[in-house]
Each structure stands twice: as structure tokens, then as C-alpha cells.
Backbone bond lengths (Angstrom), bond angles and torsions (degrees), N, CA, C in turn:
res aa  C-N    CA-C-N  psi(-1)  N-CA   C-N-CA  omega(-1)  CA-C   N-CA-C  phi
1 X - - - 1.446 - - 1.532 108.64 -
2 X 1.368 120.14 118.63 1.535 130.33 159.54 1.362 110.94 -54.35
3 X 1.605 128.52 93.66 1.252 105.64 -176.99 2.161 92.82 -103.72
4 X 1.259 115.25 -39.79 1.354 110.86 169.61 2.038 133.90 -49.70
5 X 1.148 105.35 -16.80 1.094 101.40 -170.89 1.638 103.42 -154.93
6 X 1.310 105.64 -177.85 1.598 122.25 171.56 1.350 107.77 -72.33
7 X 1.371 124.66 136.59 1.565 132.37 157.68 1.685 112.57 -44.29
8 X 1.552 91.27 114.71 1.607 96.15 -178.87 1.661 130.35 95.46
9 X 1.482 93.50 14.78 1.365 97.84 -158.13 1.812 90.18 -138.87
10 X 2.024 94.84 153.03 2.003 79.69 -176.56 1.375 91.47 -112.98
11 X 1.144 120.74 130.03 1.035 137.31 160.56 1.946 130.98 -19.50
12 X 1.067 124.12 106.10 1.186 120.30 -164.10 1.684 122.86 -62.35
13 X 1.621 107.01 -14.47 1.347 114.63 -170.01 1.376 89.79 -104.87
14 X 1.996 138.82 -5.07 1.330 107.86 164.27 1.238 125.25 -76.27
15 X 1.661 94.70 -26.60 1.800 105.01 179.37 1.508 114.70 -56.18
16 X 1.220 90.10 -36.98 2.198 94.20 -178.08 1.063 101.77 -61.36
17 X 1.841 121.04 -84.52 1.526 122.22 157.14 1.498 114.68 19.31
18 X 1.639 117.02 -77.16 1.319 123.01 -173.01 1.491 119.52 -66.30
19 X 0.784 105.83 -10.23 1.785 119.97 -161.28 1.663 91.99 -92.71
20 X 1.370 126.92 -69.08 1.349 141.95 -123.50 1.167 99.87 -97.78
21 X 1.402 109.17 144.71 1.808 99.63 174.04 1.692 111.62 -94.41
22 X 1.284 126.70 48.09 1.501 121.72 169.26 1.451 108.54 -92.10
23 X 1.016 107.71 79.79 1.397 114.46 -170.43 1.723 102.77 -95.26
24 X 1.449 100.33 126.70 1.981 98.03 -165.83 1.372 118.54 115.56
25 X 1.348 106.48 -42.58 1.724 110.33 -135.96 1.093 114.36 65.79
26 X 0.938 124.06 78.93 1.937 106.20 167.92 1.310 79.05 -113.85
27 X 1.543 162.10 -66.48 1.451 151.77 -162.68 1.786 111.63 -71.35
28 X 1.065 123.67 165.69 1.347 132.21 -178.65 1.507 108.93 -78.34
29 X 1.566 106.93 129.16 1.271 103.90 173.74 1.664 143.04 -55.27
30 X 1.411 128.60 169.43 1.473 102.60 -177.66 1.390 105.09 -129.90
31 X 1.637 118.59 159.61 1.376 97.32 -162.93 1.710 128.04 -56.44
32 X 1.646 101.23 -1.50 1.865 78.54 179.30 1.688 113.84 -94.92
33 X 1.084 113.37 23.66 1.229 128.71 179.26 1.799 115.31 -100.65
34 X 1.159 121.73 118.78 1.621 128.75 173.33 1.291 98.59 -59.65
35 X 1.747 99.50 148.47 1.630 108.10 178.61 0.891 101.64 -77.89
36 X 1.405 132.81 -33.87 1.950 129.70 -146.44 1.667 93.18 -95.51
37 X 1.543 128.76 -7.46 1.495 105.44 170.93 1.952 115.57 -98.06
38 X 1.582 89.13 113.79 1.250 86.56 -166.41 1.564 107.00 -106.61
39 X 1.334 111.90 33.13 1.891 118.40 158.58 1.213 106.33 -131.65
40 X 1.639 135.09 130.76 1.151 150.88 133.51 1.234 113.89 -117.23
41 X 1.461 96.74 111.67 1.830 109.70 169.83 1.324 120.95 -124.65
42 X 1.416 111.89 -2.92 1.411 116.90 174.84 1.810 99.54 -104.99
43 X 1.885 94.53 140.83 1.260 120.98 -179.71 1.576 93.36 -151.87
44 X 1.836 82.64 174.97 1.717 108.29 -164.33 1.290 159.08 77.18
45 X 1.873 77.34 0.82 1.892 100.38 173.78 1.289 99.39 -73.73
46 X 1.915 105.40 136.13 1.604 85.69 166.16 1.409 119.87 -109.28
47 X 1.250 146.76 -145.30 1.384 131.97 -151.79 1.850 76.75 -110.31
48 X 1.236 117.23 -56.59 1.905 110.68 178.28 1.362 104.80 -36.61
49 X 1.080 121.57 -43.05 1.653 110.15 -174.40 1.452 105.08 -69.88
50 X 1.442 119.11 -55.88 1.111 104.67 174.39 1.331 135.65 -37.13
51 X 1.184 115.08 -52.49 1.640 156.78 -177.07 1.806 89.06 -39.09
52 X 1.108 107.26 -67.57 1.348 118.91 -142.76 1.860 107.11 -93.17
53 X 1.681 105.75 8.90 1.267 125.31 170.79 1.300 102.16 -97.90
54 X 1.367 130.73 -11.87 1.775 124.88 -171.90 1.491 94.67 -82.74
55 X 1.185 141.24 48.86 1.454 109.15 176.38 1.603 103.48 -100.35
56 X 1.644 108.29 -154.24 1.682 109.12 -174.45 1.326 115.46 -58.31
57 X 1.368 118.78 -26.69 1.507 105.03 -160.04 2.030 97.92 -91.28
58 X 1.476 100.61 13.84 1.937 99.30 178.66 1.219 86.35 -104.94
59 X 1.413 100.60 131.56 1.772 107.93 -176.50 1.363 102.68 -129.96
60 X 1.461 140.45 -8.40 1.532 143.05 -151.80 1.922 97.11 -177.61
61 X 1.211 88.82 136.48 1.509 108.68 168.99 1.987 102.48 -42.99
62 X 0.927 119.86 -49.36 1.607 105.64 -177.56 1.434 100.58 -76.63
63 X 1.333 144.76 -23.98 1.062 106.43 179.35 1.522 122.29 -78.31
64 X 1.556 105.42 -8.06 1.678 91.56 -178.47 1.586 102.84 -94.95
65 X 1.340 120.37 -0.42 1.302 123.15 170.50 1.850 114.96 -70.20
66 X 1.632 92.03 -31.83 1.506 97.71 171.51 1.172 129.36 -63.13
67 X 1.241 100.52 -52.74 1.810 129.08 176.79 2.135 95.82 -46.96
68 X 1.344 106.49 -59.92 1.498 101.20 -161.52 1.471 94.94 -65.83
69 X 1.205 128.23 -38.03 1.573 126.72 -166.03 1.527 102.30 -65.87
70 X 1.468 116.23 -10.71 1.580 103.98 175.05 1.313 109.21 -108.19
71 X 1.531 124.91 2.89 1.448 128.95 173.34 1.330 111.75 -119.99
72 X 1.627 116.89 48.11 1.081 109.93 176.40 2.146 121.37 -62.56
73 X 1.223 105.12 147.27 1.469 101.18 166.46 1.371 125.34 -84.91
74 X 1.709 104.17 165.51 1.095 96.39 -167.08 1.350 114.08 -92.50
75 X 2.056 111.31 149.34 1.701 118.43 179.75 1.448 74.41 166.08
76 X 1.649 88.66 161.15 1.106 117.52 -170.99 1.705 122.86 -80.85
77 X 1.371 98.97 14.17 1.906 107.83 -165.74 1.831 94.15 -130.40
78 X 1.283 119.98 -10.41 1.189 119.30 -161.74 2.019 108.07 -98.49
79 X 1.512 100.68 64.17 1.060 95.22 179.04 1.658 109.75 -104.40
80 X 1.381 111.43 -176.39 1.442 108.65 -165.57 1.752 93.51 -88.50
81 X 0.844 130.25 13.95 1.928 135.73 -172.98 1.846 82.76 -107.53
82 X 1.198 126.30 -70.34 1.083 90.85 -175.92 1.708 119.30 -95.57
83 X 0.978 134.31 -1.66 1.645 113.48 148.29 1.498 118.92 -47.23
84 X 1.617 122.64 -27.28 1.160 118.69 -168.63 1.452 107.48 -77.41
85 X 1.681 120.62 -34.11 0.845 157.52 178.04 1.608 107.06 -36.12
86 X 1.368 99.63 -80.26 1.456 122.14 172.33 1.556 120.41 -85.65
87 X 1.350 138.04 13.02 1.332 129.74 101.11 1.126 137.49 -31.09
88 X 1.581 118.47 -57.36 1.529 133.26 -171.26 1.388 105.99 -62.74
89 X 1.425 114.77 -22.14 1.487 126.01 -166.18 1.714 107.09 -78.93
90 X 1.472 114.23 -23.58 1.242 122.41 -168.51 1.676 104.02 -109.46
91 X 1.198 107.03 -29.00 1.604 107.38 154.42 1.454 98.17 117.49
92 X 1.732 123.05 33.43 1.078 133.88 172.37 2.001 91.80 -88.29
């Protein structure tokens, strides 16, 4: 069930999420961030990476969710347990 967003669409507070280093919450959220996800531990995607995952063969919000979950960056919080984590949170 999509409860964060429109069917078909990626969510604007996972892309931040991925980007940002507030990993925890320990700082106050900002508005492109959902209240109800209360884990972000993945950081360091940058928007080029993203960018450059939209091509023909991304047809649906999970597949470019797939694609990044296999190019995670590198840090010590950026494992695929919690990307999976904080997907699930957005209702991937």
C-alpha cells in the first residue's frame, strides 16, 4: 500500500533522505522529509547519480529504487538492511 505518495510517483522526501547526512534524526526534520519516517541512515547519493539512473530501461518508481539499492555509496551506515529499511518506510 502507497500510503506516502501518489501511485507511480517517488516520493520527494526519499530522494532527500538519500542524499542527506541526517542519519538518526538527531536534528529536526525539514519540510521535504515525511513525519512518520523515523530512520534515515543512508547518505551520499548524489542527485547525478540519481539523474543518470532515469534512463529507458527505468520504467516505475521501484525500478530506480532497485538500481540505487545496488549502488549504494560508500559509509559506514549505508547498508542494504537499512536502505531496505527506509524504503519500507515510504511504502516501497
Amino acid at each position: 500500500m502507497l500510503l506516502f505518495f501518489e501511485s507511480g510517483h517517488i516520493p520527494a522526501g526519499f530522494l532527500h533522505d538519500i542524499c542527506d547526512d541526517n542519519g538518526g534524526y538527531n536534528i529536526p526534520r525539514s519540510l521535504n522529509e515525511h513525519i512518520l519516517v523515523t530512520s534515515d541512515e543512508i547518505s551520499g547519493y548524489q542527485i547525478s547519480t540519481i539523474y543518470n539512473f532515469l534512463d529507458g530501461s527505468t520504467t516505475s518508481p521501484n525500478t530506480l529504487i532497485n538500481k540505487l539499492s545496488n549502488q549504494l555509496p560508500s559509509g559506514t551506515n549505508n547498508t542494504i538492511a537499512n536502505f531496505n529499511t527506509l524504503r519500507s518506510l515510504y511504502g516501497y
